[in-house]
N, C-alpha and C positions, 0 to 999 in steps of 0.2 A: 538490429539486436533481436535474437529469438525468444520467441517468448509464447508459454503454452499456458491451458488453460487445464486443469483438473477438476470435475464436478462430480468426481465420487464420494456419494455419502452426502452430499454439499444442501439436500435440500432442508429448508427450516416450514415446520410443518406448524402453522399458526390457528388460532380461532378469530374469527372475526366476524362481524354482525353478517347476516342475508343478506340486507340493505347493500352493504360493504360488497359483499360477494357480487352480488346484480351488477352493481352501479360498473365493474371493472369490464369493461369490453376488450375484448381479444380479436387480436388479425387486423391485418391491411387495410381490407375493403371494410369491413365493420367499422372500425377507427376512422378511417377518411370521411365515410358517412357521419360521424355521429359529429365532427370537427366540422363537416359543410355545416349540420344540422347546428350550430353553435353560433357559424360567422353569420348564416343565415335569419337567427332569432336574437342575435345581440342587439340590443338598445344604440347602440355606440360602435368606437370603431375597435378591431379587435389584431392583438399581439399574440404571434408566434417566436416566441424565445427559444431561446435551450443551449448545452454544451456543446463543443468541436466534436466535428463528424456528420451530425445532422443535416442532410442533403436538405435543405431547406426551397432549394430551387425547383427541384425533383418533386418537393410535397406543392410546394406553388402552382406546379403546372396543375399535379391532379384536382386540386382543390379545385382550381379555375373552371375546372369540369365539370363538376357539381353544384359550384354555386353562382355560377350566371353574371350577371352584372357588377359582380365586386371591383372594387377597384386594391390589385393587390398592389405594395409598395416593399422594392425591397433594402433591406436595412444596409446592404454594403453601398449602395448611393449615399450616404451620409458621411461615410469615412472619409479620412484625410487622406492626401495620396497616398502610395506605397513609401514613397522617400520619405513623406510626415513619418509615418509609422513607423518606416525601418531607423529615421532620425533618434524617435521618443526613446525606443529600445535598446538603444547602445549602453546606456546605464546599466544596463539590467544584462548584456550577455556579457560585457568585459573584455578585457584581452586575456584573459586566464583561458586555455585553452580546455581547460576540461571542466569548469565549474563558473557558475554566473552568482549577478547582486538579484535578490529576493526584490520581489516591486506591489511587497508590501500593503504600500499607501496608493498604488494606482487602482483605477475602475475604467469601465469601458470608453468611459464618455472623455478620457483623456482622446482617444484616437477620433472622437467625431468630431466633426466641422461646425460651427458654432453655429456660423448662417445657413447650414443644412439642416442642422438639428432644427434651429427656430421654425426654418420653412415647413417642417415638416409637422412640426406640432401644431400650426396651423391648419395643416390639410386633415387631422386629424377628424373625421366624422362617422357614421354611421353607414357602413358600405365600405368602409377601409381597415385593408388588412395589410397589416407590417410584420414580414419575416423577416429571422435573420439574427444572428448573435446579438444581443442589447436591444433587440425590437422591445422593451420595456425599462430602458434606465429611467432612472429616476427621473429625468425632467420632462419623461415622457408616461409615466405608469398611470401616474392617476387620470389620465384621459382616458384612459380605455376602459372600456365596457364589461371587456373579457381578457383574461391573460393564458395562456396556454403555454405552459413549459414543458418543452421535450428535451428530454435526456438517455445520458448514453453512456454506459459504464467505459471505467478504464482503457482494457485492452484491446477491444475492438478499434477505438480511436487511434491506438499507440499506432496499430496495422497499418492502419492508413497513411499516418505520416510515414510510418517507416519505406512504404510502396510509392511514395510521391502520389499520396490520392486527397490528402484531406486542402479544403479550400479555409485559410486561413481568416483571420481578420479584415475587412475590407477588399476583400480577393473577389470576382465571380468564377474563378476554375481552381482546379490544384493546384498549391506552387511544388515545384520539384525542388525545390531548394530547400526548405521549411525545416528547421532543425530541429532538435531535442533541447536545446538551449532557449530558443525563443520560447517553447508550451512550458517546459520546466520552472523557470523563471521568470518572464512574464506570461506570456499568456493564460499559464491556468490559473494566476492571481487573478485576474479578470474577470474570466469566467468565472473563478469560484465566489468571490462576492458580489459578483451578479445573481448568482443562484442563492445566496443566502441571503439575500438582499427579497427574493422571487418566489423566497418558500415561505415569507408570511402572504404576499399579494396576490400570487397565483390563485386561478378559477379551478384548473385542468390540470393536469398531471400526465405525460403519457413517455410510456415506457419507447423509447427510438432505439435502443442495441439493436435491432435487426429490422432495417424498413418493409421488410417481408412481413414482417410480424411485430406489426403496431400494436401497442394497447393503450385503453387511453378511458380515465377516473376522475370523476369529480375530487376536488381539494378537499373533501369530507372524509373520501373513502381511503383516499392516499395518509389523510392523515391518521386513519384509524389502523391503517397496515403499520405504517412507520411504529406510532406507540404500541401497538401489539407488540411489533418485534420487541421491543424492549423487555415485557416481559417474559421473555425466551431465555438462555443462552443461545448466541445468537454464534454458524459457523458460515465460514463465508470461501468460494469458490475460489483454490488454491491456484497458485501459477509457477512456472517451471521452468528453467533457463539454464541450456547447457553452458559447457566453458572450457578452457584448459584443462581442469582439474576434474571436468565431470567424471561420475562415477556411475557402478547398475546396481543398486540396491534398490532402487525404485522400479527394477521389472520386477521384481518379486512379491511387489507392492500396490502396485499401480498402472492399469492401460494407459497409458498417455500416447495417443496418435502423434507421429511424427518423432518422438523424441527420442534421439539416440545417445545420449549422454547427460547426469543431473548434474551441476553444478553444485545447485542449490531450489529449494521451492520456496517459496514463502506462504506460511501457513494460515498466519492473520496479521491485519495492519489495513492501516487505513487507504491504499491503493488498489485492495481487494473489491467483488461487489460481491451480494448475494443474491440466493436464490428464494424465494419464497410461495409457497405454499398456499394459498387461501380456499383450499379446497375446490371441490366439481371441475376438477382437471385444468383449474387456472391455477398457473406458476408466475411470477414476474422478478423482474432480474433488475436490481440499479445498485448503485453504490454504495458501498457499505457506508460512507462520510454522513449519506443523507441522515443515517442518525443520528447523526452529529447534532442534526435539527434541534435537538433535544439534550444537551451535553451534561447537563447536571445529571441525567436518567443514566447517563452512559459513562461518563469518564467522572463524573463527583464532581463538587463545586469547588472541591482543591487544583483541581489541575483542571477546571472548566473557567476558573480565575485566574490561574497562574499562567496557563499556556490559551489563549482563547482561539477558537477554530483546527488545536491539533488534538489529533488522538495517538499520544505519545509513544503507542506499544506496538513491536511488532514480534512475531515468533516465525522462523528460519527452520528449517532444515538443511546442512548441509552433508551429500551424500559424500560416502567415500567408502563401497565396496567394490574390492577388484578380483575378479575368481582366480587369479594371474599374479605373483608377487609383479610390482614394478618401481620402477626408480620413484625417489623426491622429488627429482623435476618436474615429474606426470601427474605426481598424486599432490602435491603438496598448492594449497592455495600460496599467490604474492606472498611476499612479505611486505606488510602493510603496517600502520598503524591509523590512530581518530584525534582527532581533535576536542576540543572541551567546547563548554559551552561559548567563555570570552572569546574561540576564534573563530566560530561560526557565525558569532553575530557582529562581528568585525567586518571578515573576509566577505562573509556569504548574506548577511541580514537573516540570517535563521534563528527562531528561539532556543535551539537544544544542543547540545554537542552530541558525541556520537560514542555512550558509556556501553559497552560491552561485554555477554557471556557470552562464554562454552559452556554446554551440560552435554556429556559425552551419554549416546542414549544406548549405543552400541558402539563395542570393540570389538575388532576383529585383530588376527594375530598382525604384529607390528604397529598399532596403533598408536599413534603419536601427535603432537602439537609443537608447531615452533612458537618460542616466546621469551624475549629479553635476549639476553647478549651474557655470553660465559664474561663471569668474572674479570680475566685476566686480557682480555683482548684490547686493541687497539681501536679505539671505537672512532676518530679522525682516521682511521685508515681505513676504516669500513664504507665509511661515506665515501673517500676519494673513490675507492672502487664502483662502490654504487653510480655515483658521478660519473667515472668514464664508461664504465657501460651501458648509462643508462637502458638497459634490457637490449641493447642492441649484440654484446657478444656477452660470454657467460663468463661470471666468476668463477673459476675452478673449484676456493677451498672457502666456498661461502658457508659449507656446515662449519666450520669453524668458529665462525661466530656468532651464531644464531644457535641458543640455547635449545637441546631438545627434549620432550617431556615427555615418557612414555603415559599412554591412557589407559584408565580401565572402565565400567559401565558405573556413572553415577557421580565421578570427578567433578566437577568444576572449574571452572577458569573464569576469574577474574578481569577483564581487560582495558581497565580504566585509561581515558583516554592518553597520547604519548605512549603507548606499551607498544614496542613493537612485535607481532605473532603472525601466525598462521595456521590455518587447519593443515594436519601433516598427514591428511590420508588414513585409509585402512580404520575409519570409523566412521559412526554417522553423527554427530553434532548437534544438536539442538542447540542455537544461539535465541537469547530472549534479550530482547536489545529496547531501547525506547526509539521511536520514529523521531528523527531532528527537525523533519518538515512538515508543515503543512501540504504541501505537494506529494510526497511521499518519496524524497530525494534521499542518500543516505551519504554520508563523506567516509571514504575509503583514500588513503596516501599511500599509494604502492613507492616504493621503494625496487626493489625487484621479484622479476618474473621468472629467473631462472635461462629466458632471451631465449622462450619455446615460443611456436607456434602458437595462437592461438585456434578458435572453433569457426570451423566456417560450417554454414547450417543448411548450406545450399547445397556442396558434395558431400554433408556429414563427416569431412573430415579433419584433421589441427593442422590445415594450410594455412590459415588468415595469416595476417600481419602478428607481429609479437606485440603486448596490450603495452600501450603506453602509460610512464611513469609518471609518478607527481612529486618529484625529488623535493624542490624547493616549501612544498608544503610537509612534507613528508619528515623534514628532517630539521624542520622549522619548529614543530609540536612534538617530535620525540623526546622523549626525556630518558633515553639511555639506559634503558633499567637493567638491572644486572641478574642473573641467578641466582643470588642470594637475595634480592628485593621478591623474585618473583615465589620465592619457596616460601619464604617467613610469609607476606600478603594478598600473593594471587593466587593461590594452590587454596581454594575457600573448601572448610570443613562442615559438615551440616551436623546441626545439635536436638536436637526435641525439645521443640515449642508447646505440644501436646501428645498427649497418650492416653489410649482406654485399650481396652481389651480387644475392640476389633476393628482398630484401624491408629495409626499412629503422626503426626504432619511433623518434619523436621526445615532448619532453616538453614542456608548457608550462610557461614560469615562474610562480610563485606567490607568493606574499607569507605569511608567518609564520602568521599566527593562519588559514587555509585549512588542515584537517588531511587532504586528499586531496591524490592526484595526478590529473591529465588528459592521457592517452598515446595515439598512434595510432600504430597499425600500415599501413604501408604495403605493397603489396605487387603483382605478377601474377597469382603463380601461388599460393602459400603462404608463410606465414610461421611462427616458433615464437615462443612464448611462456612462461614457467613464473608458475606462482603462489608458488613456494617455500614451499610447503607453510602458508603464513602470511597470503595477503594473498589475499582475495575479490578479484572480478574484475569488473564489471558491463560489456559489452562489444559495444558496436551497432555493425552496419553502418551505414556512413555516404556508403559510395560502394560499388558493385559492383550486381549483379545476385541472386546469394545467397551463402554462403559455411558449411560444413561446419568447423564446428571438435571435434577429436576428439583424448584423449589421446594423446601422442608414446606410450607403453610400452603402453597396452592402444586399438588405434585403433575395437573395438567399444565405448566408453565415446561416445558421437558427438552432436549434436544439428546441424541446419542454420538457419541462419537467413536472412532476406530483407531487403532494403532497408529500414534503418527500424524493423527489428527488434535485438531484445536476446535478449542471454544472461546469465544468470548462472554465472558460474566460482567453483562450488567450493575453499575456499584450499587445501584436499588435494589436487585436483584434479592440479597438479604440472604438470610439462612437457604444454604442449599444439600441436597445430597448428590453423592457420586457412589452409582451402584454397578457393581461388576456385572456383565452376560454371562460369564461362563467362570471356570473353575481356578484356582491356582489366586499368585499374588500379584496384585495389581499398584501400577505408580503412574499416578498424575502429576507432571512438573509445571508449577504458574510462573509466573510474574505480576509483582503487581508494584504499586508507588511505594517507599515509606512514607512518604506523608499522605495523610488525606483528612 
C-alpha cells in the first residue's frame, strides 16, 4: 500500500526549559554513547524496550562495543514458538478477509514462555541488558535499574512491513509473510499498552524513526516537550495515498516526491506523528498518540472517559481536480457505506462506528457526490447486481440508482452510518470524521468499484487488480436511504451560533446519532474562539492564504497554519484567536464532540 509523507509547514515551534534543550542529544554516535554511558553506570540490570521497527539486534551489537563485559540478553529467546504465536492470533485476524477481532484485553506477556520468563528474571542483575519488544513487562520492570524506550513513528514501520523487512514478535529476521492484519489487530495492541504501560516507568526516551539519527532524553526532558506541546495547537506531518480515483490538485499545492496521484491525505488523526521544534537546531519526530500520555489535556475528560486510549478525530482531504473532463468511473470514489457503533464492536471489538462528513472546500465545474438511491428504484435488484459482479464485470445502468448531488463550495453532507455515497469527483472534500480505532483503522463497505483498474505505485499506473468488495458487510448495515431521506436530513444547512462585526462562527445542522459538531469560523481579520476547557478542536483552513491561531491569555502559545492545512486544539487549550496573514475573507472549518 503506498503511502507518502508531507512535512510542509509541519514544524511545531515550542519553548522549553535549557535544562530541557541540553539534556536532548542528537545523532547516532552521540546517542550510542550516552546509552553505553547509562548500561555502564546503572546500579542494576538495564531494559531496552520500544515499538516494531526497531533494529534492536543492529543496536546490540554496537552497544557490545562500547560497553565491554555486559552481558546482553535478548528478549525473542523468551517467546513462545511461532506456531504458539501464530496459534494465540487466530482470534484476532478471523476469517473475514479484509477486517480482524480488536485483542483488546491482550499484552505482550501473553506470547512469552512462562518458564523463560521466570528464568529470566532470575538472571536479572547488574551487568545485564535485555533488548527487544517487552524487554520491560510487567513481571519484569521493577527489577531493572534503568528502562530505556525507543520509539518509532507510524509510517516508517508501515515501510517496512510492507517491504517484507520488519522482524516481528519472537522473530530474530524479517518474516515475509507478516501482514497488515496481524500489526493492525493484534499486534499494535501489544505494543501500544506496552508503551502506555512504559511511559509512567521509563528512565530514557529515545527517538528510533531513523537509526542514522538517534536521539535520546532523560524522562524529565521528554516529559517537559510532551506537556509543552500541549500548550500549542499542535499540527502534525500529513500523509498521502494515491488510488483509483486520485486526483492533481495537490501539484498546485504541495511537493510531494514520488506522488503521482491524490486519492486522498490525511490531515490530522491519531496515526499521524509530529514534528517538534525545541530550538538550537534540534527537531524531534514521534507520535502524535504520545499525547495521549496526557488525554484529559488533549481530548477532555468526556471522551478521555468515554473512549479511553482513543483520540476520536480525524480530518481528510479528498482530492478531485482533473484539468481533463473525465468519466465517473475515473473520478468517482466506491460506492460504499459505514457501520454504527453496535457493529463495530460486535463484528470488530472497536469502540466507535464510523459517523461521516462531506464539507465541499472546493468546486470545480461538474462537481458532484453520490448518495442514497432515487426514490423509485429497485433496491433487491441493486444488490443482485452488485452480488454478481462483485467489481469483477461492470454494472452498465448503475447511475441509475445511485442518487446524484450536484456540489458547490461550503455544502455539507451528512453520512450517518448505513448511507450509502461517494465522492463523485471534480471537487476537493474536506471529510471530518471521528477515528473508530484506537489503532487508527477506519471501516469502509465497498459495494462497488465500477470493476476499474486499480493504482499500482510501482509503474504509476491503474494496472493493479480491481479493489475488492465487502458486499456481505456492505449490505448488512445499509439502510437503503432514499432521495428524499437524503434531501429533507443529509443535505445539512449552517445557521449563526455567533456574530459581531468582524468575524461571524456558523453551525451545520445534524441528525441524532452524528456525535459531533461541524462549525466555521468566518472572518477578515481575526476571530475568537474557546474550547472551554472541554472540547478538542480539530480546525483547517478552508479559505484564506494562511492563518496564525494563538492563545487569547498567553499569545506565545501560537502555531500557523496554511491553506488545507490542520490544527489540533487542545480542549485546555481555552480562549483562542485565529488571525488572517494577508488580505481578503478567511474560513476555518472544525470538528469537535457535542458532548464534553
Amino acid at each position: 500500500m503506498p503511502l507518502y509523507e508531507g512535512r510542509h509547514n509541519a514544524e511545531n515551534y515550542i519553548q522549553v526549559s535549557e535544562n530541557t534543550r541540553n539534556a536532548v542529544i542528537c545523532g547516532t554516535e552521540a546517542s550510542l554513547q550516552e546509552i553505553a554511558k547509562i548500561i555502564k553506570e546503572a546500579p542494576g540490570a538495564v531494559a531496552l524496550d520500544g515499538w516494531y521497527g526497531v533494529p534492536f539486534r543492529t543496536l546490540a551489537e554496537e552497544l557490545e562495543k562500547l560497553c565491554g563485559d555486559k552481558e546482553f540478553i535478548f528478549m525473542d529467546t523468551v517467546y513462545k514458538t511461532p506456531e504458539q504465536i501464530m496459534a494465540y492470533k487466530q482470534e484476532f485476524l478471523t476469517e473475514d478477509p479484509s477486517f480482524g477481532y480488536c485483542n483488546m484485553e491482550g499484552r505482550i506477556t501473553d506470547l512469552l514462555e512462562e518458564e523463560k520468563l521466570s528464568a529470566l528474571s532470575g538472571r536479572l542483575g547488574k551487568g545485564t541488558v535485555v533488548t527487544g519488544y517487552g524487554a520491560a513487562v510487567p513481571a519484569l520492570a521493577d527489577k531493572y535499574s534503568r528502562i530505556i524506550y525507543l520509539d518509532k513513528t507510524r509510517q516508517p514501520m508501515l515501510w517496512q512491513m510492507w517491504d517484507g523487512e520488519l522482524v516481528p514478535f519472537g522473530a530474530t529476521e524479517p518474516r515475509k509473510d507478516y501482514g497488515w492484519k496481524e500489526y493492525y489487530y493484534c499486534d499494535y495492541y501489544l505494543l501500544h499498552f506496552q508503551k502506555h504501560f512504559l511511559m509512567e516507568k521509563m528512565d530514557f526516551y529515545v527517538e528510533a524513526v531513523d537509526f542514522e539519527n538517534l536521539k535520546i532524553m532523560p524522562r524529565s526532558a521528554y516529559d517537559e516537550i510532551v506537556q509543552s506541546m500541549l500548550n500549542y495547537p499542535v499540527k502534525e506531518v500529513e500523509i498521502y495515498q494515491p488510488g483509483p480515483w486520485g486526483a492533481y490538485r495537490y501539484r498546485d499545492l504541495w511537493d510531494i516526491s514520488g506522488l503521482e496521484c491524490n486519492a486522498w491525505n490525511e490531515l490530522a488523526g491519531p496515526e499521524l506523528s509530529v514534528l517538534i521544534d525545541i530550538g538550537e537546531g534540534k527537531t524531534l519526530n514521534m507520535p502524535f498518540v504520545n499525547l495521549m500520555q496526557y488525554p484529559e489535556r488533549l481530548v477532555g475528560k468526556y471522551l478521555h472517559e468515554t473512549y479511553p486510549h482513543l483520540f476520536p478525530l480525524d480530518a481528510w482531504l479528498d482530492d478531485g481536480y482533473f484539468p481533463e473532463p473525465q468519466p465517473a468511473e475515473r473520478i468517482s470514489m466506491p460506492i460504499h457505506t459505514h457501520p454504527d457503533t453496535a457493529y463495530v464492536k460486535r463484528y470488530f471489538n472497536e469502540p466507535i462506528g464510523r459517523y461521516e462528513t462531506y464539507y465541499i472546500a472546493e468546486a470545480y465545474e461538474g462537481a458532484n457526490t453520490w448518495m442514497g438511491f432515487y426514490n423509485d428504484v429497485d433496491l433487491e435488484e441493486w444488490e443482485a447486481k452488485c452480488r454478481e459482479s462483485d467489481n469483477k464485470k461492470e454494472i452498465p445502468d448503475w447511475k441509475d440508482y445511485i442518487c446524484n448531488w450536484k456540489s458547490n463550495v461550503g455544502d455539507l453532507y451528512l453520512i450517518p452510518p448505513g448511507t450509502d455515497h461517494g465522492h463523485g469527483g471534480n471537487q476537493m472534500v474536506l471529510e471530518l470524521d471521528p477515528c473508530p480505532s484506537i489503532a487508527g483503522t477506519e471501516y469502509s463497505f465497498f459495494s462497488y468499484d465500477f470493476a476499474r483498474n486499480s493504482w499500482d505505485d510501482k509503474t504509476k499506473t491503474m494496472t493493479a487488480a480491481p479493489m475488492k468488495m465487502h458486499l456481505d458487510h456492505s449490505f448488512r448495515v445499509s439502510k437503503f436511504r432514499r432521495e428524499d431521506y437524503v434531501e429533507k436530513k443529509l443535505r445539512a444547512k449552517p445557521s449563526v451560533v455567533k456574530w459581531t462585526k468582524d468575524y461571524y462562527i456558523d453551525r451545520y445542522s445534524s441528525v441524532p446519532e452524528m456525535p459531533f459538531e461541524i462549525e466555521r469560523i468566518h472572518y477578515m481579520k481575526k476571530a475568537e474562539y474557546d474550547t472551554e476547557g472541554k472540547y478538542c478542536h480539530v480546525i483547517t483552513l478552508t479559505m484564506g492564504k494562511s492563518a496564525r491561531i494563538y492563545s487569547r491569555k498567553n499569545p506565545q502559545f501560537s502555531a500557523e497554519i496554511r491553506l488545507f492545512q490542520a490544527a489540533v486544539i487542545p480542549a485546555d487549550f481555552g480562549e483562542y484567536v485565529i488571525e488572517s496573514s494577508g488580505e481578503g475573507g478567511n474560513t476555518a472549518t472544525l470538528v469537535r464532540w457535542k458532548k464534553g
